[in-house]
N, C-alpha and C positions, 0 to 999 in steps of 0.2 A: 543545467537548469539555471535561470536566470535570477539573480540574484535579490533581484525584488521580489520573485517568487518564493525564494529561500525565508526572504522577513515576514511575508506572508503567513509561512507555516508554523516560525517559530511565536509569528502573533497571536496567531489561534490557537497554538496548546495554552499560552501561557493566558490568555484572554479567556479562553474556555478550559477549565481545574476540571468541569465532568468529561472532558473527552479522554481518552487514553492513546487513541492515535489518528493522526490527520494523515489520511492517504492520497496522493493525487487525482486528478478524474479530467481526463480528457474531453475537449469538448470534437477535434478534430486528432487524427493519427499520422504520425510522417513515416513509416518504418511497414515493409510487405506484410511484415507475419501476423498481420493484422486478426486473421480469421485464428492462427493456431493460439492466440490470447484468447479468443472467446469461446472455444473449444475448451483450455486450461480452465476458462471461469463456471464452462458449465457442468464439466464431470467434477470441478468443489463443490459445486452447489450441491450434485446430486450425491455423491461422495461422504462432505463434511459437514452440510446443511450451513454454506452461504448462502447469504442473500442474496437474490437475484439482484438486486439492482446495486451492488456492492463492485466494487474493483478493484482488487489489493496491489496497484503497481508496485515494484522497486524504490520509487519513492514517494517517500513517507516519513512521518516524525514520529517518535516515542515517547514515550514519556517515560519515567527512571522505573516505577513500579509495573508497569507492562512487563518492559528488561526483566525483571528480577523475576518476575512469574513465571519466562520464556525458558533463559539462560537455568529453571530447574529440572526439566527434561532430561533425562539421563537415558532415553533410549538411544540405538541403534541409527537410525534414518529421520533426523526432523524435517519435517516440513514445517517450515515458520509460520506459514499461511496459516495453517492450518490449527500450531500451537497459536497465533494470536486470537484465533476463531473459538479456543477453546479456553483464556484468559479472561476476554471482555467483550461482548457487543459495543463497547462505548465509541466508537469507529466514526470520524466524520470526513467525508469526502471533500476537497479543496479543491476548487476550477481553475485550472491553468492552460496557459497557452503551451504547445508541444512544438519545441523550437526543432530547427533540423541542425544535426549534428556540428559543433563549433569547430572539430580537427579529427584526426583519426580515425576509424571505423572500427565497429564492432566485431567481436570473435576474432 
């Protein structure tokens, strides 16, 4: 992520106290698995009752009281999605550009 981007996010939590997490939101995708992301987003929807027009990528910010809500889970199998689904609606999407990969490759 590009580091403007980065100050971006950290601008919006701390600019917006009612948010609890700024999530990313693509306006365009660099990466194939394009459809098995939207496939993931629509059995949460029906699943854990996301919002449809919600998109929890990877990157995203938190804020310290989300953490602390999360990190109480004491089960077996978490899905984070799904604990922050179940924390806060307070959720705000951030528009960023979706750079292609700087080095390395994934998996």
């Amino acid at each position: 992520m590009h580091k403007v981007a980065l100050e971006r996010f950290a601008a919006s939590l701390v600019q917006d106290r009612c948010q609890h997490l700024i999530a990313a939101s693509f306006a365009s995708w660099r990466h194939s698995n394009e459809r098995f992301t939207w496939i993931e987003g629509d059995l949460a929807t029906l699943a854990i009752g996301k919002p449809e027009n919600l998109y929890l990528c990877s990157f995203r910010a938190h804020r310290r009281e989300l953490i602390d809500r999360i990190i109480q889970y004491q089960g077996p199998y978490p899905y984070i999605d799904g604990l922050i689904l179940g924390a806060t609606n307070r959720i705000e999407c951030l528009l960023v550009r979706h750079e292609p990969r700087a080095g390395g490759q994934s998996g």
